[in-house]
N, C-alpha and C positions, 0 to 999 in steps of 0.2 A: 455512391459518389454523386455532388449536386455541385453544379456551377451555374452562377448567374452569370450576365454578360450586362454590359453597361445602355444605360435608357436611351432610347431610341433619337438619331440623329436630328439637329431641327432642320427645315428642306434646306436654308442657305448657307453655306461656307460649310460642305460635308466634304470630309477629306475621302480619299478614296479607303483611307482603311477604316474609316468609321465606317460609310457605308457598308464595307467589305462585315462588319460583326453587325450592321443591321439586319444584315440576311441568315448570320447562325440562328442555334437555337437559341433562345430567351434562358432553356433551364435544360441541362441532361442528366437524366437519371439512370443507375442499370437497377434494372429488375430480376429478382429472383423469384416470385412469387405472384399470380395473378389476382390472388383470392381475395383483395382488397379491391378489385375493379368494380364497378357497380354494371360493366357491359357485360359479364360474365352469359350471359342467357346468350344473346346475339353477337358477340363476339367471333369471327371467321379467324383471325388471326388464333386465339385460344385454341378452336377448336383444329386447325392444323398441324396445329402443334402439340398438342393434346398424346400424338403415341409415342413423342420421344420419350420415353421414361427420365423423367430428374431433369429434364432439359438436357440430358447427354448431348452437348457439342451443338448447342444452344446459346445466345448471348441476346437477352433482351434489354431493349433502350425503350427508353419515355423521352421523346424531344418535344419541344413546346415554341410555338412561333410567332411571332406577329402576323396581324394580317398583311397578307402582301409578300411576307418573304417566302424564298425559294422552297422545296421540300429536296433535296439528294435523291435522287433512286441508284440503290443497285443492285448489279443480276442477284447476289447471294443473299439478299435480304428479303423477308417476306414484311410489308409495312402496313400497318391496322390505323384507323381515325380513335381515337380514343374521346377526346370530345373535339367542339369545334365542326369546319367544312372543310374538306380540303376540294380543290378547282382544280381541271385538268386541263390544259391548254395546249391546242396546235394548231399551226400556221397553217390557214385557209388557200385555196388555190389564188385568190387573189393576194398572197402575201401578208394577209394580217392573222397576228392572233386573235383566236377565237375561243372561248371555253366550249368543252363539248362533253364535260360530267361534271360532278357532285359524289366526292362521297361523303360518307357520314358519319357518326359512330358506331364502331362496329365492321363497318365494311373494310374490303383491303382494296389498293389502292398500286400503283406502279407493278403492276403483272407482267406488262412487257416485257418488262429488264431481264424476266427470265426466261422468254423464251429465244428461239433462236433463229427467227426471222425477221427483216430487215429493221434498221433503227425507226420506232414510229414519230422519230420529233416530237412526244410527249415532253411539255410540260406540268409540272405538280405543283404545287404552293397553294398559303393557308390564306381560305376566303375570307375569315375571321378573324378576331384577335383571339390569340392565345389558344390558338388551336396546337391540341398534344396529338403526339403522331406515338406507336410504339411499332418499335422497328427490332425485328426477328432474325439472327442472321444465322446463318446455316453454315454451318461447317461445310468444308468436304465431306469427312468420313459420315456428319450425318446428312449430307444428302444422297449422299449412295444408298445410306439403312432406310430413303422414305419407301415407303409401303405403295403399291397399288392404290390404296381407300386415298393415301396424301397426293398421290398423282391424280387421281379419279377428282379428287377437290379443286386445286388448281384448275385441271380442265375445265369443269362447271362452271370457278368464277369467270373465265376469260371466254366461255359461251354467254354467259349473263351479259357480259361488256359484249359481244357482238349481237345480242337481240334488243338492249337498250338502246344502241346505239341506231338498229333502226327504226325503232320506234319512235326514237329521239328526229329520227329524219322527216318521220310524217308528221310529228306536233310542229315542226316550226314551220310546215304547210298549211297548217290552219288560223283564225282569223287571230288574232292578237289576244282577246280576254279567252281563248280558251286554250293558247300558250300558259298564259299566265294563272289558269285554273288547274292547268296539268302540271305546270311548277310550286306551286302550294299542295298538291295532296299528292305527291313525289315527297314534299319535304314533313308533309303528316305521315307517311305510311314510312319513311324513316327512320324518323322520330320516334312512333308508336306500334311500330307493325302495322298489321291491314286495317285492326279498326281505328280510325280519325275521332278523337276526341274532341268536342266542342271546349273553346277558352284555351287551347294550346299557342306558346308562344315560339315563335320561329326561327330561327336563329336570324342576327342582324348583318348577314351577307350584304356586300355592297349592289350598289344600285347597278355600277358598269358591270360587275361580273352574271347578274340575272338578264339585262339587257344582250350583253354577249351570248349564253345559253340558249336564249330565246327567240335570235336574229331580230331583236327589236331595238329600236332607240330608245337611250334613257329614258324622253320624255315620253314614250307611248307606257314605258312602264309606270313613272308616274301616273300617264292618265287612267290607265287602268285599273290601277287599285285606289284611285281617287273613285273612281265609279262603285268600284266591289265597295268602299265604304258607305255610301253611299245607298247602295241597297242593303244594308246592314250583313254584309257577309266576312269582312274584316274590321278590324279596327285597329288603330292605334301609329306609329311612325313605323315606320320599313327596321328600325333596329330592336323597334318591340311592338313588330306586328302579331295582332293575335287575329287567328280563326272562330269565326262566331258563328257560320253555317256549311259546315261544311258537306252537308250533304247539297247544298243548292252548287258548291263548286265541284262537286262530284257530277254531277248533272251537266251543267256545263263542260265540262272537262274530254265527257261521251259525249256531245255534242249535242244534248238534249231541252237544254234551258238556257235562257239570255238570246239575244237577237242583238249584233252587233251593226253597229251605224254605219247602212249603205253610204253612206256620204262621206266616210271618212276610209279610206284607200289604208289596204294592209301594209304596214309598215316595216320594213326591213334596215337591219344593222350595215351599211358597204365599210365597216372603218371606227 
């Protein structure tokens, strides 16, 4: 089954139900078969799913988004990044949204939903255009037959999201260009697994949603990778930024190379 929905609203005189189909998906697919996916290697979604034989009591979707609009989470679904960024977003002590992940292809995405403590005010939606999500739903009868190994998995990803996340707490403590070295080889080892290829292109995430990540203001991110260009270690615009040294932002990233500009006071996102 495949449905398109109609092209994206322009920003003035949008009625509330245009808006309302700007936020579905672009395109829904159901799936019966993986074997056409090219993320088949690093795929977590696959591989959880992997012991229900035939997909017994199994229903997979391909949903496909603009950037910006929403993503659905829920408890009985398991949801994978097929391509694209998807951004995770929740409201900071002082009331504003804030992105606090990236996932990517491959990775899964809304965990929460199933487990069974408090609501986390998680936000999902696509950093990207046309970012496709596949979404895994689970029966009853087959979530009762998941196995130990499929609980044991679960568990792992939603430790993973608690050791990122503090990791994620000490990068946005450090100076500005080595926020923004640890967010380029986050989105190479992604990309590529551990090893970082040189000339890799990155996907064209927006400028506010990197800025949110990294508790910086747009314009520090700007000036940042105006600099990384500059000493020849990126190149190109932010929606087809390429990596050209990425061992020198590896370096930086450990806090080993670059000397950032006493004169110029760490910069933080209030808003």
């Amino acid at each position: 089954m495949k449905r398109r929905l109609g092209s994206m609203p322009t920003p003035h005189g949008c009625s509330r139900r245009s808006r309302a189909e700007a936020n579905r998906p672009v395109m829904l697919r159901d799936l019966f078969s993986c074997g056409a996916c090219g993320n088949q290697v690093d795929c977590a979604l696959l591989d959880a799913g992997a012991e229900f034989p035939h997909k017994s009591g199994l229903q997979i979707r391909q949903e496909e988004f603009r950037a910006g609009a929403p993503i659905a989470i829920d408890g009985d679904c398991l949801l994978a990044v097929k391509s694209g960024v998807v951004k995770s977003v929740c409201r900071d002590a002082h009331g504003h949204n804030r992105v606090v992940a990236f996932s990517f292809p491959g990775d899964l995405f809304g965990l929460e939903a199933m487990t069974d403590a408090a609501h986390a005010e998680l936000l999902h939606g696509a950093s990207v255009s046309m970012t496709t999500v596949c979404r895994m739903r689970l029966s009853p009868d087959a979530a009762r037959r998941a196995s130990p190994h499929f609980c044991a998995r679960l568990s792992a990803e939603l430790a993973a999201r608690i050791r990122d996340n503090f990791q994620h707490r000490q990068i946005v403590a450090a100076a500005a260009p080595v926020r923004m070295a640890h967010w380029l080889m986050q989105c190479l080892r992604a990309m590529q697994g551990q090893s970082a290829a040189q000339g890799a292109i990155l996907p064209g995430m927006a400028r506010a949603d990197i800025a949110s990540y990294l508790h910086l203001r747009v314009e520090t991110v700007s000036r940042v990778l105006s600099e990384f260009r500059k000493n020849g270690w990126v190149r190109g615009p932010l929606h087809r930024l390429e990596v050209r040294d990425a061992e020198a932002l590896a370096l930086l990233a450990r806090g080993m190379g670059g000397h950032p500009d006493p004169a110029r006071p760490q910069q933080v996102m209030h808003g």
